[in-house]
Residue, then its C-alpha position, 0 to 999 in steps of 0.5 A: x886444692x884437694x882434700x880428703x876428710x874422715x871423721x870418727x866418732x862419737x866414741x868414748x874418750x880417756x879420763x884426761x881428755x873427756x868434758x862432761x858438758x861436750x863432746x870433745x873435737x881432735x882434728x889431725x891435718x896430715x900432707x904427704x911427705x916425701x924424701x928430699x933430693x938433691x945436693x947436699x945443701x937441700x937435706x937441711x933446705x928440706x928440714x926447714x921447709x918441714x918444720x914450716x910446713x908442720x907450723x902452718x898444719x898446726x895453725x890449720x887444724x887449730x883453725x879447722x877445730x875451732x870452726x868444726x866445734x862451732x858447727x857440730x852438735x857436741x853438746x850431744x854427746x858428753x863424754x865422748x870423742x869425735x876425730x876429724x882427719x884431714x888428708x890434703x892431696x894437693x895445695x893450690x890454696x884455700x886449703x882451709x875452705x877446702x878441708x872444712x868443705x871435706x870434712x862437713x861433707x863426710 
């Protein structure tokens, strides 16, 4: 498994988004993505495949946000921002241990 972290921040946030007590985390996981390729039945196989591949980056940022708020010091910087990007290369599993060491090492 391997991915690749950048993390921005602190920087100031908008008005909706901001805490007056905490920093506030945005965590974005992105994959590569590709065409898809075949017979006519795989266009839609590959929307599916999609759509379950968004599913489950969503439930990993939520997870990577969750424990990157526990880690990080936010409480430092109220009214601001801090985003952490996940870039994830290649999957063999773990891809959460995996993005959470990226992220912690940037």
């Amino acid at each position: 498994t391997a991915v690749l972290a950048s993390v921005s921040g602190p920087a100031p946030v908008g008005a909706s988004r901001e805490s007056c007590d905490r920093a506030t985390v945005e965590v974005i996981v992105q994959r590569p993505v590709g065409l898809p390729t075949g017979g006519p039945g795989s266009r839609a196989l590959a929307e599916l495949e999609l759509e379950q591949r968004r599913m489950e980056d969503d439930q990993l940022a939520t997870l990577l946000k969750e424990t990157l708020e526990a880690v990080v010091m936010v409480h430092l910087h109220p009214f601001s921002l801090i985003s952490f990007t996940a870039q994830i290369l290649h999957d063999d599993g773990s891809v959460l241990a995996a993005a959470v060491n990226a992220c912690m090492a940037t």
